[in-house]
N, C-alpha and C positions, 0 to 999 in steps of 0.2 A: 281712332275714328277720323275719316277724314273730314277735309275741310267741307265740302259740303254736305257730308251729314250731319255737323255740327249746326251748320248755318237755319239748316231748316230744323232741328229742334228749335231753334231759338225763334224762327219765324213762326211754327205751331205754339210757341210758347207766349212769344206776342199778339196772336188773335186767335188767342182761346180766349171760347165765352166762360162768363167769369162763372153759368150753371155749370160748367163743365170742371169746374177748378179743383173738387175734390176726387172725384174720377180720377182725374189726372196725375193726382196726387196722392196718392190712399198715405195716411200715416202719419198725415199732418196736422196739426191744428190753425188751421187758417183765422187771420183775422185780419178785417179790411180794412186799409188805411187808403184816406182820399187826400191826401197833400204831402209835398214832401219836406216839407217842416215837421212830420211826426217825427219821434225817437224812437225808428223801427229797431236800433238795437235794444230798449228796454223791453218790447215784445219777444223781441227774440230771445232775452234771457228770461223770460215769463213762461217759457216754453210753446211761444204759439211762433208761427210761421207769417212775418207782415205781407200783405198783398196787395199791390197798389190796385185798386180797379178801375178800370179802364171804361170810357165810354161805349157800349154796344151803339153804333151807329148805323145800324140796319135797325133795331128798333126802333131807336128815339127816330129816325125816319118815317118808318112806319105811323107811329103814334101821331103824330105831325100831320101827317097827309089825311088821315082815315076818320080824326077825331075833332072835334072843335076844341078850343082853348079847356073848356071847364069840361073836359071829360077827361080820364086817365089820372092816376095817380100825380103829377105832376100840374096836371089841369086843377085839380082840387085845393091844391095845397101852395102854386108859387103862380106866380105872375105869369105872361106868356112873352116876357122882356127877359127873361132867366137865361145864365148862358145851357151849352149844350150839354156842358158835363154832368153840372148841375140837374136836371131833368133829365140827364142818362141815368147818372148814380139813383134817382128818386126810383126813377121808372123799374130796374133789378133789383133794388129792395124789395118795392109794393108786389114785381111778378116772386119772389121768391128766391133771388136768386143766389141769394145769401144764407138761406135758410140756414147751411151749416156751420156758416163763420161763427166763431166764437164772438163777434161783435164788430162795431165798426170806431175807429179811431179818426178823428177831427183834428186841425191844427186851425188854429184864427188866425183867418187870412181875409177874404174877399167879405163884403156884404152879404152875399150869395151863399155864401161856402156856411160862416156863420149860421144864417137863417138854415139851411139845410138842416144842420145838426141839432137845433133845436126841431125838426118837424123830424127828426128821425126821433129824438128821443119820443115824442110823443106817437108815433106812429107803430113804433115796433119798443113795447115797455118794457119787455121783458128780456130784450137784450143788452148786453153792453154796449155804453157808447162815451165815451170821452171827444172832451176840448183840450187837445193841449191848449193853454193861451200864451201862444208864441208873441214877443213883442213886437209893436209895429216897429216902434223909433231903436235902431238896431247898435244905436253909440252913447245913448246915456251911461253915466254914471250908475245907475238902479237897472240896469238893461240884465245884465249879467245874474246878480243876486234875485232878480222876482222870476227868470227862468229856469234858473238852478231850484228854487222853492217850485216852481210847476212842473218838473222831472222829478221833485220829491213825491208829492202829488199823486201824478200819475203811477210810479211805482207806487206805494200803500195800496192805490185804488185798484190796483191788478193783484197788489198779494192778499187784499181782504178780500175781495170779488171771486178769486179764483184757489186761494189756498195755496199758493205758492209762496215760495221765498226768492227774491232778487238780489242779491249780495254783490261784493263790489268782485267778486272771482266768477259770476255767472254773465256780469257786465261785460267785463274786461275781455271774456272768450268771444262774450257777441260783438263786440265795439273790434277786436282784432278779424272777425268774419267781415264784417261790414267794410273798414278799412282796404283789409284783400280787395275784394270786389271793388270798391272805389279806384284803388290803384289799378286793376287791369283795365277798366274803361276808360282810367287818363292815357294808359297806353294802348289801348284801342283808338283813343280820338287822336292820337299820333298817324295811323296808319288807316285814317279814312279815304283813302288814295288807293290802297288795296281789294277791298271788297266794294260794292255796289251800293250805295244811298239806303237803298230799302233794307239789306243787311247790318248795315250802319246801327239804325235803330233800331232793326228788330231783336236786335242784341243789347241793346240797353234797355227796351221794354222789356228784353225777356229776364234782366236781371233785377228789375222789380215785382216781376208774375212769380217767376218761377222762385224753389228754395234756394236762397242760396248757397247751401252745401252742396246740391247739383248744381251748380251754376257756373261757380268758381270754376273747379279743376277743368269743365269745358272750353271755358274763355281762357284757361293759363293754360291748356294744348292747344289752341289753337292760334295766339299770338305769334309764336317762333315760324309757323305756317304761315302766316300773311306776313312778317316781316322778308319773306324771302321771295313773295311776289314782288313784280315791278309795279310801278307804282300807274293805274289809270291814267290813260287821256281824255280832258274834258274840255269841252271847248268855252265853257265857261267858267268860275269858281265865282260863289256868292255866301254869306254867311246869313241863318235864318233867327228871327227871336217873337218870343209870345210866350206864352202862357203852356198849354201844352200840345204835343205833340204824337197821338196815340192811335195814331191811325195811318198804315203805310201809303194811304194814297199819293199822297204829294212827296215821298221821296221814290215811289215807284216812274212817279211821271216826272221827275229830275232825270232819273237815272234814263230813260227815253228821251229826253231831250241831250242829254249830255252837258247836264249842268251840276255841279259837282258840289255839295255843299261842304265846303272848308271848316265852320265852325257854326255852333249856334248857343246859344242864350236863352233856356226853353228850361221851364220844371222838368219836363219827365227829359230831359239830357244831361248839357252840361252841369245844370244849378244842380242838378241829383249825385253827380259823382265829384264835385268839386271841394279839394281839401281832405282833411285828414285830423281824427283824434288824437287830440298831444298825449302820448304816453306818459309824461310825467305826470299829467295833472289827475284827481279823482276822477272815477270812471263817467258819474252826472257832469259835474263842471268841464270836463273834456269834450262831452254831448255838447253842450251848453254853448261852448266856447266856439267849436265850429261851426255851428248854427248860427250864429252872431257874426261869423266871420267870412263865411260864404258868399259868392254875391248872390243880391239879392232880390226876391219877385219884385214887382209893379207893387205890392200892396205891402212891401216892409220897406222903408227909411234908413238910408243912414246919410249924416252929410259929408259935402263932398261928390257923391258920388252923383254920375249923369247919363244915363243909359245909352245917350248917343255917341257919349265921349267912349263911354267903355265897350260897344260896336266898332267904333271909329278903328279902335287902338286892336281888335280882335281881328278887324278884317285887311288891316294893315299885317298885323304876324302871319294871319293865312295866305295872304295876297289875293283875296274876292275882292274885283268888280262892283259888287252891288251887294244890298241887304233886303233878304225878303221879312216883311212882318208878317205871321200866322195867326192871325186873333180868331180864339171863341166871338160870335156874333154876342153883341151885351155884355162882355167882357168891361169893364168901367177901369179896372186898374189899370191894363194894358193897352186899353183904348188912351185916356190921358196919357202913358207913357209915349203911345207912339206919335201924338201930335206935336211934340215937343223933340220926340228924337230923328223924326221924319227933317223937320227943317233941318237941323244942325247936321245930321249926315250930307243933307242935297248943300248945304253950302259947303261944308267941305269934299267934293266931286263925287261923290257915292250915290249912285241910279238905288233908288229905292222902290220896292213893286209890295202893296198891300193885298193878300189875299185874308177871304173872312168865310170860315166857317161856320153853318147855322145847320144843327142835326146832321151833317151828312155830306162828303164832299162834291163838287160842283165840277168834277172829272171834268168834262169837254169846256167849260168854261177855262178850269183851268190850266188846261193843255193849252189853249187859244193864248191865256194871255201869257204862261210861264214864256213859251213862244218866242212873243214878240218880247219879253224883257231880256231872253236869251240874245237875239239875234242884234236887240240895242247894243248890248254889252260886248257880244265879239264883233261888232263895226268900230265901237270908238276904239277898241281893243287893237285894233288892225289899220288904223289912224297912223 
């Protein structure tokens, strides 16, 4: 297969609508997972197939313009302060668009995210729906053992619910699937210099859409293929961080301006492929241990750790100029993060540019200003 027919399976793969997912897919058992603190490997050994869902943002657009606050599924049920995802994910529930997923998986994370799972339990009864209760504070002493007990948890409540058995040889095959894939997008974010910004991701989205037994063998043909391209000229390099990232607008218009994102700090990127389950350890505590050891979102703890410190030191390895922040509009976790990591970057010389997403991207706004933070950056560059 060549290199670009790989690329755009992975591009159809990343904005396929999530009604379309079992179409796409016949033979699966779909089940939707909204953060990536779930332990899609203990689904996967469950026999269902994890699926991150992705905001439709031509809908929650639509809904927004057409409808006043308290109309729409979304209107009824959260505040009109919610971020975007949050009232996307509401919104393809209440249309349907789930109808086939075996159920939908939660991890406690945001206020937001929270509250959701609680108005899906009551909204759709008759589905499955879990909390992992991931912990905030990510270095206690009790961190490790009350996570390991809520992967216990969650496996029971998958083999009572569904009749299956999860054993530690059903694990171990999923946690070695998922690890694969983890390793080929550390060595993808190796060779972001070869392919195009918008391919970039649309290859890591496509490796949370799509199954990952098609996924894999895709991405491991097509790595030895871009390590033998040369590597892009851009005229700028910047590294990007937020919450998430699922929608190619804004690396299509990188890739138009010639601004080249070196690295990023995002749930659906780096946080998602970052690390690796210790083989030695039991198949849960392995889960468990990586999850705790990952860096990690706006809304988990550990101390020590300082998000502009750990930007600082990331765009220092890449050699980016500057850091873009990406926030959901109402985002509260990453809002906080960035006020705090905006100063400390701008004092140690790093051009910082905030863009914010509310239902839908702000294309010619944001051409206008990517722009001018490009052309800031290759002046002092040319200094």
């Amino acid at each position: 297969m060549s290199v670009e027919t790989t690329l755009a399976r992975f591009r159809a793969a990343a904005t396929l609508p999530t009604r379309e997912w079992t179409t796409q897919y016949p033979g699966h058992r779909p089940m939707a997972v909204f953060c990536t603190y779930v332990p899609e490997e203990v689904l996967h050994a469950a026999g269902f197939t994890p699926v991150r869902v992705l905001r439709d943002v031509r809908r929650t657009s639509e809904v927004r313009r057409t409808c006043p606050p308290s109309s729409g599924a979304w209107g009824e049920h959260l505040q009109s302060y919610t971020c975007p995802l949050v009232r996307s994910l509401l919104e393809q529930g209440a249309d349907g668009y789930l109808a086939e997923f075996a159920g939908a998986v939660f991890a406690h994370s945001c206020d937001a995210m929270q509250a959701l799972a609680d108005i899906w339990k009551l909204r759709f009864p008759d589905s499955f729906v879990w909390v992992v209760n991931h912990p905030t504070r990510l270095d206690s002493p009790h961190t490790l053992p009350y996570l390991l007990a809520e992967l216990e948890r969650f496996r029971s409540a998958l083999e009572t619910r569904f009749g299956v058995s999860i054993n530690e040889g059903n694990l171990s095959t999923s946690i070695a699937l998922h690890d694969r894939v983890r390793r080929l997008l550390q060595r993808l974010d190796t060779l972001r210099d070869r392919i195009s910004v918008a391919d970039f991701y649309a290859a890591v989205l496509a490796a949370q859409t799509m199954p990952k037994e098609e996924f894999a063998p895709l991405l491991e043909a097509l790595l030895p293929e871009l390590e033998a391209h040369a590597p892009r000229a851009d005229s700028v390099r910047v590294v990007i961080a937020g919450a998430i990232l699922d929608d190619l607008t804004l690396p299509s218009l990188a890739d138009d301006l010639g601004i080249a994102i070196a690295g990023d700090d995002l749930c659906t990127s780096a946080r998602f492929f970052d690390g690796q389950a210790a083989p030695d350890l039991p198949p849960l505590e392995a889960l468990a241990a990586r999850s705790l050891q990952r860096a990690p979102c706006a809304a988990k703890h550990r101390d020590g750790y300082h998000r502009g410190e750990a930007l600082l030191r990331l765009a220092q390895e890449r050699g980016a100029q500057g850091v873009i922040f990406y926030l959901q509009k109402f985002c509260e976790p990453h809002a906080f993060d960035f006020g705090q990591a905006q100063r400390f970057l701008q004092d140690a010389g790093l051009a910082v540019l905030l863009l914010e997403d509310d239902a839908g991207a702000a294309t010619a706004q944001w051409r206008t200003r990517l722009q001018a933070f490009a052309e800031m950056l290759a002046g002092e560059a040319a200094r």
